[in-house]
Biopython code that builds the backbone (N, CA, C, O; Angstrom):
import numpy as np
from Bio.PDB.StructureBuilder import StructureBuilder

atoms = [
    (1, "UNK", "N", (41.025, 92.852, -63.045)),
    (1, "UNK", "CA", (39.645, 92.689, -62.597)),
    (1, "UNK", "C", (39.542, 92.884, -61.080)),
    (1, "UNK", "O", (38.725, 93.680, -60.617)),
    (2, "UNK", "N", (40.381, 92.146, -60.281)),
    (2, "UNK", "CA", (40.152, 92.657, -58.926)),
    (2, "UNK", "C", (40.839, 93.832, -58.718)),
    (2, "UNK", "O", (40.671, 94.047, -57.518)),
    (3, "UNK", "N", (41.539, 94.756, -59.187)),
    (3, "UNK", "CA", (41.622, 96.038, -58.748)),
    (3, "UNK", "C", (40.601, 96.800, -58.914)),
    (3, "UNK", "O", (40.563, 97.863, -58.294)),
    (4, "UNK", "N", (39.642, 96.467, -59.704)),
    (4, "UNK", "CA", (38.293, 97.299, -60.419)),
    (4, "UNK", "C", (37.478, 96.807, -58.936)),
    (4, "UNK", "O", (37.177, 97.659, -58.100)),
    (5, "UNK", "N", (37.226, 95.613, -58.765)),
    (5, "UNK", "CA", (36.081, 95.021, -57.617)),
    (5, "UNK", "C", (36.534, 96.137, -56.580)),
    (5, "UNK", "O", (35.773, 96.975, -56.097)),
    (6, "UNK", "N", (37.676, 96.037, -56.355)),
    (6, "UNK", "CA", (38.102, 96.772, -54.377)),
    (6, "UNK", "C", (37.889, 98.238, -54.726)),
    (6, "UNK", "O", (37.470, 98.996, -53.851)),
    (7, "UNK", "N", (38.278, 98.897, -56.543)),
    (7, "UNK", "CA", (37.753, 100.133, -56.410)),
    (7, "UNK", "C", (36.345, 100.471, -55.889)),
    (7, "UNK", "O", (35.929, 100.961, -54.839)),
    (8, "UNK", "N", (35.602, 99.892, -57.347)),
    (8, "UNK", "CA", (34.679, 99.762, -57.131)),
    (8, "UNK", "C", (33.553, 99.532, -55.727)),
    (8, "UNK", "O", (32.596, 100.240, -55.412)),
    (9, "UNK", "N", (33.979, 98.514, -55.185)),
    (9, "UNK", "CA", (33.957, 98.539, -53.181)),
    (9, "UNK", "C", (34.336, 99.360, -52.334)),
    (9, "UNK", "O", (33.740, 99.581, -51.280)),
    (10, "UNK", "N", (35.465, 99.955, -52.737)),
    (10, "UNK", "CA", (35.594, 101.925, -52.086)),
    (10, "UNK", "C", (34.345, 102.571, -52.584)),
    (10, "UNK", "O", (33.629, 103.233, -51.833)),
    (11, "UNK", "N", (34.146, 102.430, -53.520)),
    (11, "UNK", "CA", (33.709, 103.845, -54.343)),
    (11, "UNK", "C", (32.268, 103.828, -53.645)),
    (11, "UNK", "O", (31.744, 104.938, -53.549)),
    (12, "UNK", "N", (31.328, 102.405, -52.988)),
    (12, "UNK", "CA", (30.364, 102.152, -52.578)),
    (12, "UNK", "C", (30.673, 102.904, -51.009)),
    (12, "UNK", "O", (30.138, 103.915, -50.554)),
    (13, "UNK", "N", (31.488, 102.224, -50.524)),
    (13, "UNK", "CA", (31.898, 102.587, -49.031)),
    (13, "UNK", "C", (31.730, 104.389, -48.785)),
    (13, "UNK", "O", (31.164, 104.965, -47.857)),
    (14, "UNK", "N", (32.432, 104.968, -49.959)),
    (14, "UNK", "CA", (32.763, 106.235, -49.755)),
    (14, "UNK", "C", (31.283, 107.153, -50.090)),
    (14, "UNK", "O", (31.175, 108.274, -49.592)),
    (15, "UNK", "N", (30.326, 106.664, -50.844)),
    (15, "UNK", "CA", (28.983, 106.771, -51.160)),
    (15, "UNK", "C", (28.362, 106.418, -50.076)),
    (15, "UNK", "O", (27.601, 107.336, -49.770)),
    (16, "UNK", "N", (28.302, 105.623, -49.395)),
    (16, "UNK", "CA", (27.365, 105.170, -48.158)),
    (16, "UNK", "C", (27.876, 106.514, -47.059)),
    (16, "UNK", "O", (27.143, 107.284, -46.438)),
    (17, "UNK", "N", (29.080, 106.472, -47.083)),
    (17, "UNK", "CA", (29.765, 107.579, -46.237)),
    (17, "UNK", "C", (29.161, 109.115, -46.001)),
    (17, "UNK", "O", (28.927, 109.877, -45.063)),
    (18, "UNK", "N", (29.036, 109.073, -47.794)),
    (18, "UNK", "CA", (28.750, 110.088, -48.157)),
    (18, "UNK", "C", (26.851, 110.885, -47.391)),
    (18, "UNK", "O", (26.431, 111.893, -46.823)),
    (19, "UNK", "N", (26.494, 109.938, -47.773)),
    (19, "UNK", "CA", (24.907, 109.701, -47.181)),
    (19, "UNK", "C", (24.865, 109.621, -45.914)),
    (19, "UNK", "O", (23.885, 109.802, -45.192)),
    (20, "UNK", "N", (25.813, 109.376, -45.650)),
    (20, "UNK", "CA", (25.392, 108.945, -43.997)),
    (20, "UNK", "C", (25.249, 110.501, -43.236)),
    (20, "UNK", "O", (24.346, 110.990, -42.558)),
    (21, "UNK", "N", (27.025, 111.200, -43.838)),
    (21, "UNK", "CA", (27.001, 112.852, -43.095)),
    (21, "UNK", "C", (25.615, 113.549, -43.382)),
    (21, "UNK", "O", (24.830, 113.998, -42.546)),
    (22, "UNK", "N", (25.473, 113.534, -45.013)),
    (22, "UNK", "CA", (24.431, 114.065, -45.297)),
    (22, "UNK", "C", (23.083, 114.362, -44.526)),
    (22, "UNK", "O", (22.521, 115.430, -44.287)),
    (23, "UNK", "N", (22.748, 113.031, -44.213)),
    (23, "UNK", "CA", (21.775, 112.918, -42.894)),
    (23, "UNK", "C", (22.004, 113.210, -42.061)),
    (23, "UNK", "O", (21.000, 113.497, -41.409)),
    (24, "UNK", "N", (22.965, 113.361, -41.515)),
    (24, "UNK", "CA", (23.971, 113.572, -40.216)),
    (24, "UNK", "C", (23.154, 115.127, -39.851)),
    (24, "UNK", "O", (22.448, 115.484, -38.908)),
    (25, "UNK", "N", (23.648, 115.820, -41.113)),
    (25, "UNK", "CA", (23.737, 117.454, -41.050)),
    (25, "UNK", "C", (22.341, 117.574, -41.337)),
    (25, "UNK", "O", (22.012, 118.637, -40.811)),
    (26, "UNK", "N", (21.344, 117.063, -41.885)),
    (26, "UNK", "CA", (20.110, 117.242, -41.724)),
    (26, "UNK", "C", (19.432, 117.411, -40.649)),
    (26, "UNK", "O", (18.881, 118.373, -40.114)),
    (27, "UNK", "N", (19.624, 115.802, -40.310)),
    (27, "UNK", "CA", (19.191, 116.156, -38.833)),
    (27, "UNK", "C", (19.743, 117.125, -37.562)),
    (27, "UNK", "O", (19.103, 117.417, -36.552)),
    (28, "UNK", "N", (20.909, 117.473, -37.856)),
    (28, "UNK", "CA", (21.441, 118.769, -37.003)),
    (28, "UNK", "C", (20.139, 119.638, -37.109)),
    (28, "UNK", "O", (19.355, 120.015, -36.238)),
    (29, "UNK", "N", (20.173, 119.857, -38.651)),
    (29, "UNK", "CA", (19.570, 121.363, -39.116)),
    (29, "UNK", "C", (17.770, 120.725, -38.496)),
    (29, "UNK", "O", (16.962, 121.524, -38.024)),
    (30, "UNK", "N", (17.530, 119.559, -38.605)),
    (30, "UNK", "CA", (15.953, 119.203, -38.179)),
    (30, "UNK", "C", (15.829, 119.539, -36.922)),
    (30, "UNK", "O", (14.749, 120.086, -36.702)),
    (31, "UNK", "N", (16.672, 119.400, -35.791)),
    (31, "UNK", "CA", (16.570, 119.309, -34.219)),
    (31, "UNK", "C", (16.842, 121.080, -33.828)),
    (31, "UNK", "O", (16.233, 121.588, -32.886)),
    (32, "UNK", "N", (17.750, 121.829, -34.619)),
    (32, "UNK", "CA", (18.604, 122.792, -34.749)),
    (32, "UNK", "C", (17.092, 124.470, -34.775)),
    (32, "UNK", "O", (16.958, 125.585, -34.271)),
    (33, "UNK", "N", (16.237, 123.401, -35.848)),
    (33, "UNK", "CA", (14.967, 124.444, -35.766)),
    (33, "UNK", "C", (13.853, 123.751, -34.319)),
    (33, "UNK", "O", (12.732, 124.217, -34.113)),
    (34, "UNK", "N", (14.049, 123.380, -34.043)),
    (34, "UNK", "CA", (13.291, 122.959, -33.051)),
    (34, "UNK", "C", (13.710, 123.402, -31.659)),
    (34, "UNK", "O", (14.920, 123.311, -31.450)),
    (35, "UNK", "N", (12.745, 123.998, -30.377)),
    (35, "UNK", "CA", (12.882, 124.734, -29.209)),
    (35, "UNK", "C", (13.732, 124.012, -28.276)),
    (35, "UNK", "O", (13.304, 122.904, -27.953)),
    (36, "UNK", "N", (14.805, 124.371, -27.784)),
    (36, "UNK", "CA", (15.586, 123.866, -26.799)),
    (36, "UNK", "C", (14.603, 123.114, -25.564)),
    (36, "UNK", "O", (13.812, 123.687, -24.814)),
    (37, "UNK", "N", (14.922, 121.698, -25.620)),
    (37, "UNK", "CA", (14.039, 121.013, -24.494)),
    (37, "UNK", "C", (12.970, 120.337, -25.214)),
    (37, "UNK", "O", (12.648, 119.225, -24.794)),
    (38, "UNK", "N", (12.284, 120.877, -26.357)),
    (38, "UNK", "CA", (11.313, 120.282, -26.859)),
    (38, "UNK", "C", (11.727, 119.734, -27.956)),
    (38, "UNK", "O", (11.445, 120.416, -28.942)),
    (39, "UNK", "N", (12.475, 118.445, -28.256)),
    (39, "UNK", "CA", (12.914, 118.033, -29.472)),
    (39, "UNK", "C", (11.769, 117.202, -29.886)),
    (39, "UNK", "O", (11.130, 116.758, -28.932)),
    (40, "UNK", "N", (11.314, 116.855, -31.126)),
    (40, "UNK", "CA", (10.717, 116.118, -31.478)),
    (40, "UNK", "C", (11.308, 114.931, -32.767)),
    (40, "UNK", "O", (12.064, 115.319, -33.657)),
    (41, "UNK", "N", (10.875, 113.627, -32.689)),
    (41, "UNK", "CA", (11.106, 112.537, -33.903)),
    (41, "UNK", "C", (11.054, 113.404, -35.507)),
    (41, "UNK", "O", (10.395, 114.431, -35.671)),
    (42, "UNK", "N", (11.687, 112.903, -36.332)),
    (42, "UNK", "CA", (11.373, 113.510, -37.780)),
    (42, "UNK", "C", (9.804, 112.558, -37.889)),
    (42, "UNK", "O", (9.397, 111.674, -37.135)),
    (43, "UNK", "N", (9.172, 113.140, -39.118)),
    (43, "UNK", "CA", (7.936, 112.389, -38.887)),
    (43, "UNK", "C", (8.016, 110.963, -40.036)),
    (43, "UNK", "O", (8.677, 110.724, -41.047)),
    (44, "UNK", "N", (7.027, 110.268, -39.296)),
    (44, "UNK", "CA", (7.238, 108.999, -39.856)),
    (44, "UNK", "C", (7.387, 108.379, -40.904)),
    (44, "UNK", "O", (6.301, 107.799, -40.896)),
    (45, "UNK", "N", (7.947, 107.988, -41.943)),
    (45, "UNK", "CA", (7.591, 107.485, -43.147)),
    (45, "UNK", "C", (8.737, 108.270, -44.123)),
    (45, "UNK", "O", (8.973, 107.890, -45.270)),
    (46, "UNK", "N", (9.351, 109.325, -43.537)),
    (46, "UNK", "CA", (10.100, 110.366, -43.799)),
    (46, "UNK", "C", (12.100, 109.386, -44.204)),
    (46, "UNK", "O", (12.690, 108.456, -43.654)),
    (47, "UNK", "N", (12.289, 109.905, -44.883)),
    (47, "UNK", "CA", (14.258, 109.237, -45.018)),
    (47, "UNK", "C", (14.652, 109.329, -43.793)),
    (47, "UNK", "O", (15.302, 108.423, -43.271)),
    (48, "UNK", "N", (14.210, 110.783, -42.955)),
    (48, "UNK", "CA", (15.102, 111.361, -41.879)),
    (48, "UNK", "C", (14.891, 110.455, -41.000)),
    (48, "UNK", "O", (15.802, 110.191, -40.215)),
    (49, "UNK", "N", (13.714, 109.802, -40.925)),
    (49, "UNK", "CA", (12.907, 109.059, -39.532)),
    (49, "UNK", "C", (13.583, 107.781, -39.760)),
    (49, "UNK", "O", (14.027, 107.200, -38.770)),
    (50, "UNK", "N", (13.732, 107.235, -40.970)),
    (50, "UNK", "CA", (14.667, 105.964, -41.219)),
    (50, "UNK", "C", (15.976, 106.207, -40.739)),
    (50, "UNK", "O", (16.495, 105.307, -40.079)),
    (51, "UNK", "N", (16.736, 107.455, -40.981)),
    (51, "UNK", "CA", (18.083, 107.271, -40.800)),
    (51, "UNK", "C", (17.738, 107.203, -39.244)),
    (51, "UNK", "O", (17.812, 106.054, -38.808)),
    (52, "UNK", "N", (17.323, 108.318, -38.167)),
    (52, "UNK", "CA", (16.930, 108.188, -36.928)),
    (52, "UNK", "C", (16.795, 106.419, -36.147)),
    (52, "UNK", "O", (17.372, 105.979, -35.153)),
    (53, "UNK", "N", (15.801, 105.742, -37.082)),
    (53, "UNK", "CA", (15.521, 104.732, -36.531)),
    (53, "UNK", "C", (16.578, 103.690, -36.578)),
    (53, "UNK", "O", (16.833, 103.007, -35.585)),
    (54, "UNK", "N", (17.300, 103.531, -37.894)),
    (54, "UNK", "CA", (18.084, 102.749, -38.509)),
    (54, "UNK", "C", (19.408, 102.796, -37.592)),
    (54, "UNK", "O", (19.876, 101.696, -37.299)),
    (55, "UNK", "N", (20.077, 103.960, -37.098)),
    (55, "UNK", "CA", (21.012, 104.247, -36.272)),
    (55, "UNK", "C", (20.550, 104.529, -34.815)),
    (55, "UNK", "O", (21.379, 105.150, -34.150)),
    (56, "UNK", "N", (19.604, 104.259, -34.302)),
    (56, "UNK", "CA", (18.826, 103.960, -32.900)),
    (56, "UNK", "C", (18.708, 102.593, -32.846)),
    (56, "UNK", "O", (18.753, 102.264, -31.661)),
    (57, "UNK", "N", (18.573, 101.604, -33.591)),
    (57, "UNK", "CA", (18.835, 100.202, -33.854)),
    (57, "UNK", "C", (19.598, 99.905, -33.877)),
    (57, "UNK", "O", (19.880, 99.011, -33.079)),
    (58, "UNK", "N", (20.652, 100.415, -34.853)),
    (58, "UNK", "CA", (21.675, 99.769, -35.152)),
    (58, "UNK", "C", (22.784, 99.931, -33.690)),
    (58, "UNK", "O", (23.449, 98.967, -33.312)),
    (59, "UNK", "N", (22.823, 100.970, -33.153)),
    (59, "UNK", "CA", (23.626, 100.941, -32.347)),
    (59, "UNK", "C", (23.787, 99.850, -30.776)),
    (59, "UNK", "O", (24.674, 99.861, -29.921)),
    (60, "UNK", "N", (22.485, 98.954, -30.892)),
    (60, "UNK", "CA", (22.063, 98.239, -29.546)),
    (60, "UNK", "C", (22.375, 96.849, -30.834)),
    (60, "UNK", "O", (22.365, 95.704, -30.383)),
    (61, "UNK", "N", (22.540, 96.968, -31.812)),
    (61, "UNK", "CA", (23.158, 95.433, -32.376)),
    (61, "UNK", "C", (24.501, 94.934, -32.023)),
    (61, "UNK", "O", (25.337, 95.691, -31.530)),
    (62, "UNK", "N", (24.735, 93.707, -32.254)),
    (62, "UNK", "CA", (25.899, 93.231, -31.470)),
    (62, "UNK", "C", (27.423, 94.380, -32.925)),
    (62, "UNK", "O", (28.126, 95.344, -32.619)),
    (63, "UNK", "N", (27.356, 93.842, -33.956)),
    (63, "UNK", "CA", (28.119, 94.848, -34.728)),
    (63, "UNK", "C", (27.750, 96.123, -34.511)),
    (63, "UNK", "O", (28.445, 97.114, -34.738)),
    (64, "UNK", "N", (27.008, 96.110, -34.213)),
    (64, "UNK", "CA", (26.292, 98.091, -33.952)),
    (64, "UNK", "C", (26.612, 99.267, -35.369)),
    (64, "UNK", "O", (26.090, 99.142, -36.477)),
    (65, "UNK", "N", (27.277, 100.025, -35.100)),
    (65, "UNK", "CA", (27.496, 101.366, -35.953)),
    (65, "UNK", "C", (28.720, 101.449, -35.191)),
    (65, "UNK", "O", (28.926, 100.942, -34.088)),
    (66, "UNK", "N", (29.707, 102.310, -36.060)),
    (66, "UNK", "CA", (31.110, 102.906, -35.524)),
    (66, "UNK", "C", (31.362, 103.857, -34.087)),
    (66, "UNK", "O", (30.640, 104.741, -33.626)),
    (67, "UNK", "N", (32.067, 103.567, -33.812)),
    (67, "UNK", "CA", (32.208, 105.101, -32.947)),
    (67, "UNK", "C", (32.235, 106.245, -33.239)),
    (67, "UNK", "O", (31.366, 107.044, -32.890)),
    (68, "UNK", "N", (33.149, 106.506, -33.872)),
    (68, "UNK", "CA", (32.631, 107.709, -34.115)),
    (68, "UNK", "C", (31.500, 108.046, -34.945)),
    (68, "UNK", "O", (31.518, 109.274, -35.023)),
    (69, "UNK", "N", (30.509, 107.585, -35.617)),
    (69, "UNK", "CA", (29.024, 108.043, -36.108)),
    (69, "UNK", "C", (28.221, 107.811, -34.660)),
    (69, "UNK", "O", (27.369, 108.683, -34.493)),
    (70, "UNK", "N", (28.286, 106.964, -33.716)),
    (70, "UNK", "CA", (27.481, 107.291, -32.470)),
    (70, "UNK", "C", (28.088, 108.825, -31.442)),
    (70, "UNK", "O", (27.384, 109.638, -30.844)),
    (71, "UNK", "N", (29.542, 108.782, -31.547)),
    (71, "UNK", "CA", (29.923, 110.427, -30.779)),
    (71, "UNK", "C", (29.192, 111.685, -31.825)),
    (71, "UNK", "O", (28.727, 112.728, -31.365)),
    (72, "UNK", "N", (29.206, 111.358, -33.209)),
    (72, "UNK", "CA", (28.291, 112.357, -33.741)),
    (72, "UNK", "C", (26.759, 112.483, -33.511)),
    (72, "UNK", "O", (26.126, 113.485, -33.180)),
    (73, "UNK", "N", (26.372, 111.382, -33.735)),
    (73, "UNK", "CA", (25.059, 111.478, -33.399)),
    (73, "UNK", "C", (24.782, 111.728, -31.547)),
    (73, "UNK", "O", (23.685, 112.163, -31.195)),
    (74, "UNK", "N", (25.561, 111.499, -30.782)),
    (74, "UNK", "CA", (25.044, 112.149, -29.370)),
    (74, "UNK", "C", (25.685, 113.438, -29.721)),
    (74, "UNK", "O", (24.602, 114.022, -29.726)),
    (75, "UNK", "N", (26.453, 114.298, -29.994)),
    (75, "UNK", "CA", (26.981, 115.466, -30.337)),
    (75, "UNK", "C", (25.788, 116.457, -30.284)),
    (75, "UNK", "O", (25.954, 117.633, -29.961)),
    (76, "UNK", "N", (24.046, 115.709, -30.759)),
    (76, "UNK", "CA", (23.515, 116.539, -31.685)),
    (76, "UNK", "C", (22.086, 116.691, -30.779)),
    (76, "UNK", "O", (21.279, 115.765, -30.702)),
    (77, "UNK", "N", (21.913, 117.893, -30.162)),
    (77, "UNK", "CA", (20.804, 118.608, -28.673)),
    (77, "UNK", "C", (19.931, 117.593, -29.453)),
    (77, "UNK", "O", (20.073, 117.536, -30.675)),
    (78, "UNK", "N", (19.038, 116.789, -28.831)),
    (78, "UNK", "CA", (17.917, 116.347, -29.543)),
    (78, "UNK", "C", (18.087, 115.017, -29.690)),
    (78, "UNK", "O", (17.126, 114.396, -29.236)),
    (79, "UNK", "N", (18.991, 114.294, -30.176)),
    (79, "UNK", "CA", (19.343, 112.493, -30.340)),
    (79, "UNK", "C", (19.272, 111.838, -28.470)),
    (79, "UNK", "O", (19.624, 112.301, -27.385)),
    (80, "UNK", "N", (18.743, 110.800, -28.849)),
    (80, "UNK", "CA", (18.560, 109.614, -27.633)),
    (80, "UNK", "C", (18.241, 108.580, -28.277)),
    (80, "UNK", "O", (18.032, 107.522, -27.683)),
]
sb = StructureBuilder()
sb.init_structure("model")
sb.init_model(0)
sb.init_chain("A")
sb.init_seg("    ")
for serial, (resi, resn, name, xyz) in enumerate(atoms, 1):
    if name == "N":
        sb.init_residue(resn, " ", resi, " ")
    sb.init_atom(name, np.array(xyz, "f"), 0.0, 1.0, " ", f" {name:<3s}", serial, name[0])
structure = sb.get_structure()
């Protein structure tokens, strides 16, 4: 039974993971069509604008977000 729980607890981890790039590369491709200098927010109400906000928050919390998902996300013309 607990080898099933800690799989099972990967298998979540590696799913959240999974979602996270996903967005990651979205928003590349969201900022990516947009004019050098003129970046704009995804619009409101949108997944993209959650992940945006959610990891613009999260990173000024005392646990924050990882390092390396904040070196990706500054990586990307357009994130502040």
């Amino acid at each position: 039974l607990d080898g099933r729980i800690r799989m099972a607890e990967r298998r979540v981890r590696q799913d959240q993971r999974e979602e996270w790039m996903r967005r990651l590369q979205e928003l590349r491709e969201y900022y990516a069509q947009q004019p050098p200098g003129r970046k704009e927010d995804p619009t409101k109400g949108t997944a993209l604008a959650h992940f945006v906000n959610l990891n613009r928050t999260s990173k000024h919390m005392p646990t924050g977000i990882a390092d390396w998902k904040v070196r990706e996300l500054e990586g990307i013309e357009g994130w502040r």
